[in-house]
C-alpha positions in Angstrom: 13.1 -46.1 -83.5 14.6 -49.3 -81.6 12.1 -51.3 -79.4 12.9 -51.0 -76.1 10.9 -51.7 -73.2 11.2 -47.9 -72.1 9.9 -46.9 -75.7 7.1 -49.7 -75.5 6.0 -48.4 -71.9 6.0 -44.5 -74.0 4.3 -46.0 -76.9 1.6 -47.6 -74.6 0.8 -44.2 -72.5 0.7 -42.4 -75.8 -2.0 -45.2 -77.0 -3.8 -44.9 -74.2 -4.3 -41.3 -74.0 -5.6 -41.8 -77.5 -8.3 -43.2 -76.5 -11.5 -41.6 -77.6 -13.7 -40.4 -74.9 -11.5 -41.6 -72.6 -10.1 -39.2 -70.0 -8.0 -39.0 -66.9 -11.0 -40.3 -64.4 -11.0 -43.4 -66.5 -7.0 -43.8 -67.3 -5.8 -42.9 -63.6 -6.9 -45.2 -61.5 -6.5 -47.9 -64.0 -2.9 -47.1 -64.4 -2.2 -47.1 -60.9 -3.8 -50.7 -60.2 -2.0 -51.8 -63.2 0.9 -50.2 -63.1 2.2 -50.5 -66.2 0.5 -48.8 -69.7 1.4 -51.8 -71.8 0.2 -54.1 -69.4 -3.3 -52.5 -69.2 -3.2 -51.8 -73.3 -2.1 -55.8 -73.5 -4.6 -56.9 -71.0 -7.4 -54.6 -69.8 -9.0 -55.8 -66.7 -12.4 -56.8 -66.5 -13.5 -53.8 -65.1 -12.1 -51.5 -67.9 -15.3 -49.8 -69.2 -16.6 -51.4 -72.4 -15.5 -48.6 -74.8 -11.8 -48.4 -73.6 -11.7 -52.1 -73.6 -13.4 -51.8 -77.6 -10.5 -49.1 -78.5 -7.8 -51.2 -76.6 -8.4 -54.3 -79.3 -6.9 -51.8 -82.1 -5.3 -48.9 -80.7 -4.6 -46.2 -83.2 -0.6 -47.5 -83.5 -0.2 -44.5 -86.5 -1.2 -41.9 -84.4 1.2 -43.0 -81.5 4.1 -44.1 -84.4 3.5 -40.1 -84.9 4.0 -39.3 -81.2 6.8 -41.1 -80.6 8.7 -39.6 -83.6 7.4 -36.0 -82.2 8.7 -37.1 -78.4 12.4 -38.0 -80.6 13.1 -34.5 -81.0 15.3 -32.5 -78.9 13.4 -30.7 -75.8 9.9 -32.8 -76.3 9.2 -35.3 -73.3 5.8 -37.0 -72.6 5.7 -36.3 -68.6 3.2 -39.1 -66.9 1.3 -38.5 -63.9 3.2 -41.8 -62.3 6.5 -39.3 -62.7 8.5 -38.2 -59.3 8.3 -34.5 -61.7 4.8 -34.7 -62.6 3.6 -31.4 -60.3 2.1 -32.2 -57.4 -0.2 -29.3 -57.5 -1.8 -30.8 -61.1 -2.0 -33.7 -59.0 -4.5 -32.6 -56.5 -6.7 -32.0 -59.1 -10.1 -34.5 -59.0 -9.7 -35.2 -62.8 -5.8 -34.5 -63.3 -4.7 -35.3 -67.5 -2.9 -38.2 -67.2 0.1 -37.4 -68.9 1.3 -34.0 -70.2 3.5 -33.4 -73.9 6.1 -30.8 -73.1 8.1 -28.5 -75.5 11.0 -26.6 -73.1 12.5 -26.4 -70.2 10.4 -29.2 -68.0 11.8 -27.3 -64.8 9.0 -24.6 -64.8 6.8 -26.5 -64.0 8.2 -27.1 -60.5 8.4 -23.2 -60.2 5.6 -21.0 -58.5 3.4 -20.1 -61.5 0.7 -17.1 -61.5 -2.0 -17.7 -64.9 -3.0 -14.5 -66.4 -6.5 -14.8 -68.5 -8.8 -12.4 -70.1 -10.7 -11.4 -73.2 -9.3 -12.0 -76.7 -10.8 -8.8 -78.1 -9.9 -6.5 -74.9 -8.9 -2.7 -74.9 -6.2 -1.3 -75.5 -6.0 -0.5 -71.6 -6.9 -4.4 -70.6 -3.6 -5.6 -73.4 -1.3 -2.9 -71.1 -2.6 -3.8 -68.0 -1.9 -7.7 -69.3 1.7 -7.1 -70.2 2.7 -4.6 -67.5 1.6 -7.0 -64.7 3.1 -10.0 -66.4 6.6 -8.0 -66.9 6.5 -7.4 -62.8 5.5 -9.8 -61.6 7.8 -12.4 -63.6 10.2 -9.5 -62.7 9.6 -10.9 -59.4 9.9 -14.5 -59.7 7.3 -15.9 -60.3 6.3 -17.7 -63.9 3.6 -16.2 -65.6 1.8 -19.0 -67.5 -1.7 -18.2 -69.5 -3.5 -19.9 -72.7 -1.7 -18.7 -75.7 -4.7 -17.2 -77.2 -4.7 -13.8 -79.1 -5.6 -11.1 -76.2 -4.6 -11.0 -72.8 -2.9 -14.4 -73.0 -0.3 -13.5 -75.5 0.0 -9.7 -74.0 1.0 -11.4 -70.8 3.4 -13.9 -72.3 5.0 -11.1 -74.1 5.5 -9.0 -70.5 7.0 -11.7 -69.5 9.2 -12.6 -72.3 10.1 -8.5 -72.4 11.4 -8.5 -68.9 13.5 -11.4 -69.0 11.2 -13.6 -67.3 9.9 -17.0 -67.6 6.2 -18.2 -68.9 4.7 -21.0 -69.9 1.6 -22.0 -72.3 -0.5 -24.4 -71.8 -2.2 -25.2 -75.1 -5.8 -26.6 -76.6 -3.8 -28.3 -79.3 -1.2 -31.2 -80.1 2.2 -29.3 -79.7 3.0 -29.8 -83.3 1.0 -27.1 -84.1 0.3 -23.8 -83.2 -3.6 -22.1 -82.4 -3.9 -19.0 -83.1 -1.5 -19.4 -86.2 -1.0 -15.7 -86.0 1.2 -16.4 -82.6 3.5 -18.5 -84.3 6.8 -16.8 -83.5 5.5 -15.9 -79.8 5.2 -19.6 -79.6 9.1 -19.9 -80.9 9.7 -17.2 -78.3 7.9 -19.0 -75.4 10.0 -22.1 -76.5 13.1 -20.7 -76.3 13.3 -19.7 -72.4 10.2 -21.5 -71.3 7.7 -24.1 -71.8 4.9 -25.2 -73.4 2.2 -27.5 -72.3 -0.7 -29.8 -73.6 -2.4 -32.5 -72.9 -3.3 -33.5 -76.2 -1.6 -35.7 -78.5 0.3 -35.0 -81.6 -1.9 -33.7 -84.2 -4.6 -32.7 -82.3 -6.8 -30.0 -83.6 -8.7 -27.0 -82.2 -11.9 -28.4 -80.9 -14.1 -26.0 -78.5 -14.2 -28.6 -76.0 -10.7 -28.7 -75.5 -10.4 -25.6 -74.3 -11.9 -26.0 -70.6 -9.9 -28.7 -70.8 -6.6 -26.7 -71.0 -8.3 -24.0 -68.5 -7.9 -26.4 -65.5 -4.3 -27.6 -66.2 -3.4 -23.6 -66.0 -5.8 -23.1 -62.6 -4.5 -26.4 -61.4 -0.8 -25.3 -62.3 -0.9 -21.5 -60.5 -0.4 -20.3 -56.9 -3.5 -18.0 -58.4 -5.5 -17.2 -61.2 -5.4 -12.8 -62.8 -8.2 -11.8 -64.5 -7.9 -8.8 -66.3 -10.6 -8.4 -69.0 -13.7 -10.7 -69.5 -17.1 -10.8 -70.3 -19.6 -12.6 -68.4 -19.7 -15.6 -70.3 -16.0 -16.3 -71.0 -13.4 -19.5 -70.7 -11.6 -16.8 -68.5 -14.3 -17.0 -65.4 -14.2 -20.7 -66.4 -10.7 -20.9 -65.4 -11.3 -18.7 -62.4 -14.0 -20.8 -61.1 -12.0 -24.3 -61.5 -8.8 -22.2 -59.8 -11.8 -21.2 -56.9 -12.9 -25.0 -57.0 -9.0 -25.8 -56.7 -8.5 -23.5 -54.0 -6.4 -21.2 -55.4 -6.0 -17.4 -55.3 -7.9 -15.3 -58.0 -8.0 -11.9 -58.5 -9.4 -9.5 -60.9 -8.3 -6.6 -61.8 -11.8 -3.3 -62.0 -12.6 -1.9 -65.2 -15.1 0.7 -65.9 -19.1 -0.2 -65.4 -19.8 0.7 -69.3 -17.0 -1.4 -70.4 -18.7 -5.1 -71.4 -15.0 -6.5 -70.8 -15.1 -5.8 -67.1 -18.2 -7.0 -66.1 -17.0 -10.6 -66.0 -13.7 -9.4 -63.4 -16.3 -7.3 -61.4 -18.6 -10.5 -60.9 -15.9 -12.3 -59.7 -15.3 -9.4 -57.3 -19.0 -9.8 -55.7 -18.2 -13.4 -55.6 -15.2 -13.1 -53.6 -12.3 -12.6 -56.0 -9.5 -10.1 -55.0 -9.6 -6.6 -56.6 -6.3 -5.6 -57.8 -4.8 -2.3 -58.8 -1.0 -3.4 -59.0 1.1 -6.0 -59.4 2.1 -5.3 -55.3 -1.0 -6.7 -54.4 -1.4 -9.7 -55.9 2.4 -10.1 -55.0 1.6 -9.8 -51.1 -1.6 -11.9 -51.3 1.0 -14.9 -52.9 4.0 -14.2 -51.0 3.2 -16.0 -47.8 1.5 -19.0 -49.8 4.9 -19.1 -51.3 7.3 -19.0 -48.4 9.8 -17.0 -50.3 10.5 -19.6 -52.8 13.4 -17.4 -54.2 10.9 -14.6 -54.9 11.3 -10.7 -54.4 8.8 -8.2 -54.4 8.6 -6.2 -58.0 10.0 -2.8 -58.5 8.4 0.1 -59.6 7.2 0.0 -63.5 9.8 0.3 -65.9 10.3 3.6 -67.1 8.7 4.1 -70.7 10.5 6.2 -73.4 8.7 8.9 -72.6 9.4 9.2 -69.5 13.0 9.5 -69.8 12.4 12.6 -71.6 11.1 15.7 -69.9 7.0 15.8 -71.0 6.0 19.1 -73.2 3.1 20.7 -71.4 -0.4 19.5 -72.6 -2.3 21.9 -75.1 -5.1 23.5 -72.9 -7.9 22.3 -75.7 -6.6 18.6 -75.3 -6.5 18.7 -71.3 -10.1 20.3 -71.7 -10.9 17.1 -73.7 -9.5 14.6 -71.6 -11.4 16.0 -68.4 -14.6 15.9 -69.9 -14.3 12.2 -70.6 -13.2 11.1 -67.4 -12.6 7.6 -67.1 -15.5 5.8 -68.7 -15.8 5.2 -72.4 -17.8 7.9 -74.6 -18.7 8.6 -77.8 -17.3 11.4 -80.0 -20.8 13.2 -80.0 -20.9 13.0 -76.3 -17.4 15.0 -76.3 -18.8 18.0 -78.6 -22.1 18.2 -76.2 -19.3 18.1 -73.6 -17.1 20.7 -74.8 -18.5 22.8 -77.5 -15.9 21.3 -80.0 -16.8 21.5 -83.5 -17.1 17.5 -84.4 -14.1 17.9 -86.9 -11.4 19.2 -83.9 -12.9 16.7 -81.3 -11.9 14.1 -83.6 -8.6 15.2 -84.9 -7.7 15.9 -80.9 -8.4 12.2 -80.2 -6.6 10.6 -82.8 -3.9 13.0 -81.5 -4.3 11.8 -78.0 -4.7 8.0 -79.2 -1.4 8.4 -81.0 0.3 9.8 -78.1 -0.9 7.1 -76.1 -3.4 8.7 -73.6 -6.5 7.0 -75.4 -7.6 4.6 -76.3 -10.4 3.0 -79.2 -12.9 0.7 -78.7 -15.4 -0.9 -81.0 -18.9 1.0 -81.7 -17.1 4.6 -81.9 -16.1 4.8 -78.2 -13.3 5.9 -76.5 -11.5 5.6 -72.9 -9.0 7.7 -71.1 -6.0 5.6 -69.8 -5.2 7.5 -67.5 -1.5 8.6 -68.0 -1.9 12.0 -69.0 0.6 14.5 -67.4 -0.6 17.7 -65.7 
Protein backbone atom coordinates (compact mmCIF):
# COMPACT_ATOMS: atom_id res chain seq x y z
CA UNK A 1 0.00 0.00 0.00
CA UNK A 2 1.62 3.58 -0.99
CA UNK A 3 1.64 6.20 1.84
CA UNK A 4 -0.49 8.77 1.02
CA UNK A 5 -1.83 11.32 3.20
CA UNK A 6 -5.49 10.11 2.36
CA UNK A 7 -4.27 6.43 3.39
CA UNK A 8 -2.47 7.88 6.55
CA UNK A 9 -5.71 9.96 7.58
CA UNK A 10 -7.64 6.04 6.94
CA UNK A 11 -4.94 4.39 8.81
CA UNK A 12 -5.29 6.82 11.71
CA UNK A 13 -9.31 6.50 12.12
CA UNK A 14 -8.81 2.75 11.88
CA UNK A 15 -6.14 3.16 14.85
CA UNK A 16 -8.22 5.01 16.66
CA UNK A 17 -11.29 3.07 16.65
CA UNK A 18 -8.94 0.38 17.94
CA UNK A 19 -8.75 1.68 20.85
CA UNK A 20 -9.69 -0.43 23.70
CA UNK A 21 -12.49 0.79 25.76
CA UNK A 22 -12.69 3.58 23.86
CA UNK A 23 -15.93 4.48 22.18
CA UNK A 24 -17.78 7.07 20.09
CA UNK A 25 -18.54 9.54 23.30
CA UNK A 26 -14.76 9.60 23.72
CA UNK A 27 -13.59 9.65 19.87
CA UNK A 28 -16.30 12.29 18.58
CA UNK A 29 -15.84 15.17 20.07
CA UNK A 30 -12.18 14.75 19.97
CA UNK A 31 -12.19 14.28 16.33
CA UNK A 32 -14.16 17.29 15.76
CA UNK A 33 -11.85 19.74 17.84
CA UNK A 34 -9.02 18.17 16.17
CA UNK A 35 -10.03 17.57 13.02
CA UNK A 36 -7.85 15.38 11.78
CA UNK A 37 -7.29 11.42 13.10
CA UNK A 38 -3.56 11.57 12.58
CA UNK A 39 -3.34 14.68 14.22
CA UNK A 40 -5.03 13.54 17.46
CA UNK A 41 -3.19 9.88 17.15
CA UNK A 42 0.23 12.06 16.65
CA UNK A 43 -0.61 14.53 19.31
CA UNK A 44 -3.42 13.84 21.74
CA UNK A 45 -4.50 16.85 23.56
CA UNK A 46 -4.21 17.23 27.15
CA UNK A 47 -7.54 16.56 27.77
CA UNK A 48 -7.62 13.10 26.03
CA UNK A 49 -8.48 10.71 28.88
CA UNK A 50 -5.50 8.93 30.32
CA UNK A 51 -6.14 5.49 28.78
CA UNK A 52 -6.68 6.72 25.14
CA UNK A 53 -3.65 8.91 25.56
CA UNK A 54 -1.79 5.33 27.13
CA UNK A 55 -3.03 3.29 23.83
CA UNK A 56 -2.20 6.36 21.51
CA UNK A 57 1.81 5.87 22.56
CA UNK A 58 1.58 2.39 20.62
CA UNK A 59 -1.40 1.99 18.59
CA UNK A 60 -1.94 -1.55 17.45
CA UNK A 61 -0.34 -0.67 13.72
CA UNK A 62 -0.95 -4.77 12.82
CA UNK A 63 -4.38 -4.67 13.48
CA UNK A 64 -4.93 -1.45 11.27
CA UNK A 65 -1.99 -2.82 8.52
CA UNK A 66 -5.01 -5.66 8.51
CA UNK A 67 -7.76 -3.05 7.99
CA UNK A 68 -6.38 -1.17 5.46
CA UNK A 69 -5.61 -4.35 3.34
CA UNK A 70 -9.47 -5.45 4.15
CA UNK A 71 -10.70 -1.54 3.13
CA UNK A 72 -8.27 -2.39 -0.50
CA UNK A 73 -10.78 -4.73 -1.69
CA UNK A 74 -13.33 -3.97 -4.12
CA UNK A 75 -16.79 -2.72 -2.45
CA UNK A 76 -15.26 -2.21 1.29
CA UNK A 77 -15.06 1.52 2.43
CA UNK A 78 -14.54 2.78 6.06
CA UNK A 79 -17.45 5.56 6.15
CA UNK A 80 -16.48 8.35 9.03
CA UNK A 81 -18.89 10.24 10.93
CA UNK A 82 -16.99 13.56 9.55
CA UNK A 83 -18.40 12.20 5.91
CA UNK A 84 -21.04 14.48 3.87
CA UNK A 85 -22.67 10.38 3.45
CA UNK A 86 -22.35 9.43 6.93
CA UNK A 87 -26.47 9.21 7.71
CA UNK A 88 -27.74 11.86 9.28
CA UNK A 89 -30.22 9.89 11.22
CA UNK A 90 -27.04 7.67 12.94
CA UNK A 91 -26.01 11.04 13.62
CA UNK A 92 -28.59 12.14 15.96
CA UNK A 93 -27.77 9.43 17.95
CA UNK A 94 -26.23 10.62 21.65
CA UNK A 95 -23.39 7.96 21.28
CA UNK A 96 -23.25 7.63 17.38
CA UNK A 97 -19.96 4.84 16.27
CA UNK A 98 -17.68 6.91 14.97
CA UNK A 99 -16.97 5.39 11.87
CA UNK A 100 -18.76 2.45 10.11
CA UNK A 101 -16.83 -0.62 7.78
CA UNK A 102 -19.08 -1.21 4.88
CA UNK A 103 -19.35 -4.22 2.45
CA UNK A 104 -21.98 -3.19 -0.62
CA UNK A 105 -23.67 -0.70 -2.10
CA UNK A 106 -22.94 2.44 0.48
CA UNK A 107 -26.22 4.04 -1.13
CA UNK A 108 -28.67 2.13 1.18
CA UNK A 109 -27.85 3.75 3.73
CA UNK A 110 -29.34 7.06 2.45
CA UNK A 111 -32.57 4.98 1.69
CA UNK A 112 -35.63 4.81 4.18
CA UNK A 113 -34.82 1.66 6.20
CA UNK A 114 -37.56 -0.38 8.41
CA UNK A 115 -35.34 -3.09 11.07
CA UNK A 116 -37.08 -6.18 11.56
CA UNK A 117 -36.01 -8.15 15.03
CA UNK A 118 -37.24 -11.04 16.85
CA UNK A 119 -36.44 -14.30 18.52
CA UNK A 120 -33.74 -16.65 17.20
CA UNK A 121 -35.60 -19.74 18.18
CA UNK A 122 -39.25 -18.48 16.98
CA UNK A 123 -42.18 -20.56 15.44
CA UNK A 124 -42.69 -21.57 12.55
CA UNK A 125 -45.56 -18.85 12.35
CA UNK A 126 -43.16 -15.90 13.78
CA UNK A 127 -40.20 -17.07 10.72
CA UNK A 128 -43.45 -16.64 8.07
CA UNK A 129 -44.66 -13.69 9.54
CA UNK A 130 -40.71 -12.40 9.37
CA UNK A 131 -40.25 -13.14 5.76
CA UNK A 132 -43.82 -12.27 4.45
CA UNK A 133 -43.62 -8.77 5.95
CA UNK A 134 -40.03 -8.24 4.87
CA UNK A 135 -40.99 -9.37 1.06
CA UNK A 136 -43.86 -6.49 1.16
CA UNK A 137 -42.72 -4.19 2.52
CA UNK A 138 -39.30 -4.08 0.63
CA UNK A 139 -41.85 -4.71 -2.15
CA UNK A 140 -42.74 -1.39 -1.34
CA UNK A 141 -39.66 0.56 -1.10
CA UNK A 142 -38.45 0.57 1.73
CA UNK A 143 -35.06 -1.36 2.84
CA UNK A 144 -35.50 -3.87 5.26
CA UNK A 145 -32.36 -3.97 7.45
CA UNK A 146 -32.17 -6.45 10.78
CA UNK A 147 -29.14 -8.27 12.68
CA UNK A 148 -28.10 -11.20 10.71
CA UNK A 149 -28.77 -13.52 13.37
CA UNK A 150 -30.39 -17.04 12.83
CA UNK A 151 -34.33 -16.34 13.45
CA UNK A 152 -36.31 -13.63 12.51
CA UNK A 153 -33.22 -11.61 11.28
CA UNK A 154 -32.26 -13.93 8.55
CA UNK A 155 -36.19 -14.81 7.66
CA UNK A 156 -36.56 -11.11 7.00
CA UNK A 157 -33.41 -10.61 4.98
CA UNK A 158 -34.38 -13.57 3.00
CA UNK A 159 -38.16 -11.84 2.29
CA UNK A 160 -36.44 -9.31 1.19
CA UNK A 161 -33.79 -10.79 -0.96
CA UNK A 162 -37.00 -13.23 -2.38
CA UNK A 163 -38.90 -10.21 -3.66
CA UNK A 164 -36.32 -8.42 -5.26
CA UNK A 165 -35.81 -5.98 -2.62
CA UNK A 166 -33.06 -4.37 -0.88
CA UNK A 167 -31.67 -5.17 2.95
CA UNK A 168 -29.06 -4.46 4.85
CA UNK A 169 -27.12 -6.13 7.99
CA UNK A 170 -25.71 -4.58 10.48
CA UNK A 171 -23.33 -6.90 12.16
CA UNK A 172 -21.70 -7.78 15.88
CA UNK A 173 -18.53 -8.71 14.08
CA UNK A 174 -15.50 -7.37 12.00
CA UNK A 175 -16.86 -7.87 8.34
CA UNK A 176 -14.23 -10.39 7.50
CA UNK A 177 -16.10 -12.79 9.13
CA UNK A 178 -19.42 -14.02 9.28
CA UNK A 179 -21.69 -14.77 12.94
CA UNK A 180 -23.79 -17.18 12.70
CA UNK A 181 -21.32 -19.21 10.39
CA UNK A 182 -24.37 -21.19 9.28
CA UNK A 183 -25.57 -17.79 7.32
CA UNK A 184 -22.66 -17.68 5.34
CA UNK A 185 -24.14 -17.71 1.84
CA UNK A 186 -27.19 -15.34 3.08
CA UNK A 187 -24.39 -13.07 3.94
CA UNK A 188 -22.92 -13.47 0.06
CA UNK A 189 -26.57 -12.95 -0.84
CA UNK A 190 -26.97 -9.74 1.28
CA UNK A 191 -23.65 -8.62 -0.40
CA UNK A 192 -24.53 -8.93 -3.70
CA UNK A 193 -27.61 -6.37 -3.87
CA UNK A 194 -27.17 -4.70 -0.53
CA UNK A 195 -25.06 -3.84 2.25
CA UNK A 196 -23.58 -4.89 5.15
CA UNK A 197 -22.70 -2.90 8.17
CA UNK A 198 -20.33 -2.93 11.44
CA UNK A 199 -18.77 -0.96 13.50
CA UNK A 200 -16.11 -3.12 14.50
CA UNK A 201 -12.89 -3.54 13.04
CA UNK A 202 -11.38 -6.30 10.99
CA UNK A 203 -11.12 -9.30 12.94
CA UNK A 204 -13.32 -8.66 15.52
CA UNK A 205 -15.00 -11.53 17.24
CA UNK A 206 -18.36 -12.32 18.74
CA UNK A 207 -18.36 -10.77 22.08
CA UNK A 208 -21.91 -10.47 24.00
CA UNK A 209 -21.32 -6.96 24.53
CA UNK A 210 -21.22 -6.10 21.03
CA UNK A 211 -24.34 -6.97 20.37
CA UNK A 212 -26.35 -3.91 21.92
CA UNK A 213 -23.87 -2.22 20.44
CA UNK A 214 -25.04 -3.19 16.86
CA UNK A 215 -28.87 -2.95 18.11
CA UNK A 216 -28.63 0.84 18.16
CA UNK A 217 -26.90 1.38 14.82
CA UNK A 218 -30.09 -0.69 13.31
CA UNK A 219 -32.77 1.52 15.71
CA UNK A 220 -30.68 4.60 14.87
CA UNK A 221 -30.68 3.60 11.11
CA UNK A 222 -34.75 2.78 10.59
CA UNK A 223 -37.79 5.03 10.07
CA UNK A 224 -39.08 2.24 12.76
CA UNK A 225 -38.26 -0.69 14.51
CA UNK A 226 -40.79 -4.55 13.73
CA UNK A 227 -40.99 -6.79 16.37
CA UNK A 228 -42.27 -10.00 15.51
CA UNK A 229 -41.26 -12.61 18.08
CA UNK A 230 -39.40 -12.06 21.49
CA UNK A 231 -39.32 -13.02 24.87
CA UNK A 232 -39.28 -10.68 27.63
CA UNK A 233 -35.64 -10.49 28.10
CA UNK A 234 -34.36 -10.31 24.52
CA UNK A 235 -31.72 -7.85 22.49
CA UNK A 236 -34.92 -7.44 20.34
CA UNK A 237 -36.90 -5.15 23.10
CA UNK A 238 -33.34 -3.80 23.52
CA UNK A 239 -33.45 -2.49 20.17
CA UNK A 240 -37.00 -1.39 20.51
CA UNK A 241 -36.39 0.53 23.44
CA UNK A 242 -33.14 2.43 22.04
CA UNK A 243 -35.43 2.93 18.59
CA UNK A 244 -38.26 4.40 21.47
CA UNK A 245 -35.30 6.46 23.15
CA UNK A 246 -34.42 7.59 19.34
CA UNK A 247 -37.79 8.43 18.55
CA UNK A 248 -38.55 6.22 16.14
CA UNK A 249 -41.60 4.12 15.15
CA UNK A 250 -41.89 0.48 16.74
CA UNK A 251 -44.38 -1.87 16.27
CA UNK A 252 -45.03 -5.37 17.26
CA UNK A 253 -46.67 -7.63 15.72
CA UNK A 254 -49.61 -10.07 18.64
CA UNK A 255 -48.94 -13.58 19.21
CA UNK A 256 -50.82 -15.94 21.24
CA UNK A 257 -50.92 -15.42 25.40
CA UNK A 258 -49.35 -19.17 25.88
CA UNK A 259 -46.75 -18.52 23.34
CA UNK A 260 -43.43 -17.37 25.60
CA UNK A 261 -42.18 -15.67 22.09
CA UNK A 262 -45.00 -13.11 22.17
CA UNK A 263 -44.94 -11.93 25.50
CA UNK A 264 -41.96 -9.67 24.85
CA UNK A 265 -44.12 -7.85 21.49
CA UNK A 266 -47.29 -7.74 23.70
CA UNK A 267 -45.25 -5.79 26.47
CA UNK A 268 -44.23 -3.44 24.12
CA UNK A 269 -47.84 -3.16 23.19
CA UNK A 270 -48.87 -1.99 26.89
CA UNK A 271 -45.98 0.27 26.60
CA UNK A 272 -47.12 2.02 23.71
CA UNK A 273 -45.72 0.12 20.71
CA UNK A 274 -48.09 -0.27 17.55
CA UNK A 275 -49.94 -3.57 17.15
CA UNK A 276 -49.62 -4.76 13.64
CA UNK A 277 -51.56 -7.39 11.71
CA UNK A 278 -50.14 -6.52 8.08
CA UNK A 279 -47.57 -5.06 6.39
CA UNK A 280 -50.40 -2.09 5.42
CA UNK A 281 -50.20 -0.82 8.66
CA UNK A 282 -46.98 -0.37 9.52
CA UNK A 283 -46.75 1.05 5.80
CA UNK A 284 -49.42 3.89 6.67
CA UNK A 285 -47.92 4.65 10.07
CA UNK A 286 -44.28 5.34 7.94
CA UNK A 287 -45.73 6.77 4.89
CA UNK A 288 -46.18 10.28 6.09
CA UNK A 289 -42.86 10.27 8.12
CA UNK A 290 -41.53 9.47 4.79
CA UNK A 291 -42.98 12.03 2.47
CA UNK A 292 -43.24 9.60 -0.38
CA UNK A 293 -39.56 9.15 -0.71
CA UNK A 294 -40.21 7.03 -3.97
CA UNK A 295 -42.26 4.56 -1.95
CA UNK A 296 -45.72 2.76 -2.88
CA UNK A 297 -48.02 1.05 -0.81
CA UNK A 298 -47.43 -3.02 -0.98
CA UNK A 299 -49.72 -5.23 -2.87
CA UNK A 300 -51.57 -8.00 -1.79
CA UNK A 301 -49.32 -11.21 -0.62
CA UNK A 302 -47.82 -13.10 -3.29
CA UNK A 303 -49.80 -15.88 -4.34
CA UNK A 304 -48.19 -19.24 -2.87
CA UNK A 305 -48.08 -22.46 -5.05
CA UNK A 306 -50.91 -23.60 -3.59
CA UNK A 307 -52.87 -21.20 -4.25
CA UNK A 308 -52.63 -21.24 -7.87
CA UNK A 309 -54.08 -24.51 -7.82
CA UNK A 310 -57.74 -25.11 -6.92
CA UNK A 311 -57.61 -26.49 -2.96
CA UNK A 312 -59.05 -30.24 -2.52
CA UNK A 313 -61.66 -30.04 0.20
CA UNK A 314 -60.35 -30.71 3.84
CA UNK A 315 -61.03 -34.37 5.31
CA UNK A 316 -63.91 -33.81 7.85
CA UNK A 317 -61.60 -35.60 10.71
CA UNK A 318 -58.72 -32.98 10.02
CA UNK A 319 -61.11 -29.84 9.97
CA UNK A 320 -62.60 -31.41 13.30
CA UNK A 321 -58.97 -31.28 14.56
CA UNK A 322 -57.99 -28.03 13.59
CA UNK A 323 -61.27 -26.43 15.32
CA UNK A 324 -60.66 -27.93 18.47
CA UNK A 325 -57.25 -26.30 18.63
CA UNK A 326 -58.12 -22.96 17.79
CA UNK A 327 -55.44 -20.60 17.76
CA UNK A 328 -53.35 -21.25 20.89
CA UNK A 329 -50.72 -23.88 21.18
CA UNK A 330 -51.77 -27.40 22.63
CA UNK A 331 -50.55 -30.47 23.39
CA UNK A 332 -51.33 -33.77 21.59
CA UNK A 333 -53.14 -35.13 24.78
CA UNK A 334 -55.27 -32.06 24.98
CA UNK A 335 -56.43 -32.85 21.21
CA UNK A 336 -57.63 -36.57 22.12
CA UNK A 337 -59.61 -35.12 25.38
CA UNK A 338 -60.74 -32.67 22.71
CA UNK A 339 -61.87 -34.93 20.09
CA UNK A 340 -62.07 -38.45 21.14
CA UNK A 341 -59.14 -39.35 18.67
CA UNK A 342 -57.36 -42.37 19.46
CA UNK A 343 -53.58 -40.85 20.33
CA UNK A 344 -52.13 -42.72 17.27
CA UNK A 345 -54.67 -40.76 14.45
CA UNK A 346 -54.37 -37.44 16.36
CA UNK A 347 -50.77 -37.64 15.70
CA UNK A 348 -50.57 -38.97 12.28
CA UNK A 349 -53.35 -36.10 11.41
CA UNK A 350 -50.93 -33.47 12.63
CA UNK A 351 -47.93 -34.43 10.98
CA UNK A 352 -50.35 -34.50 8.00
CA UNK A 353 -51.46 -30.95 8.64
CA UNK A 354 -47.75 -29.76 9.64
CA UNK A 355 -46.59 -31.15 6.21
CA UNK A 356 -49.27 -29.45 4.46
CA UNK A 357 -48.43 -26.35 6.03
CA UNK A 358 -51.44 -25.57 8.36
CA UNK A 359 -49.37 -26.33 11.66
CA UNK A 360 -46.98 -25.80 13.02
CA UNK A 361 -44.34 -27.54 16.04
CA UNK A 362 -43.07 -26.05 18.81
CA UNK A 363 -40.75 -27.24 21.49
CA UNK A 364 -42.16 -29.23 24.63
CA UNK A 365 -44.75 -31.26 22.37
CA UNK A 366 -47.02 -28.29 21.39
CA UNK A 367 -48.59 -27.36 18.45
CA UNK A 368 -50.26 -24.07 16.86
CA UNK A 369 -52.75 -23.50 14.04
CA UNK A 370 -51.52 -21.00 11.45
CA UNK A 371 -54.31 -20.13 10.48
CA UNK A 372 -54.53 -20.79 6.64
CA UNK A 373 -56.68 -23.61 6.50
CA UNK A 374 -59.37 -23.49 3.66
CA UNK A 375 -63.05 -24.07 4.47
Amino acid sequence: MDSTPENDETAAWCALLRAPGIGGQTLNPLLAATGSARQLVEAPPPDAPPALRDYLREPDWHGVEEDMRWLEQPDNRLLRISDPQYPARLRQLSNPPTALFLHGDADLLSLPQLAIVGSRNPSTGGRRNAHDFAAHLASAGLVISSGLATGIDAAAHQGALDADGLTLAVTGTGLDRVYPAKNRTLAHEIAMSGLLVSEFPVGTPPLPAHFPRRNRILAGLSFGTLVVEAALKSGSLITARLATEAGREVFAIPGSIHNPMARGCHALIRDGAKLVETAEHVFEELAPLLGGAGLSAPGPAPPTAAADAPEAPMDPQHRQLLDAMAFDPVTTDELVERTGFPAAEVSSILLLLELQGHVSSAAGGLFTQLGIATE
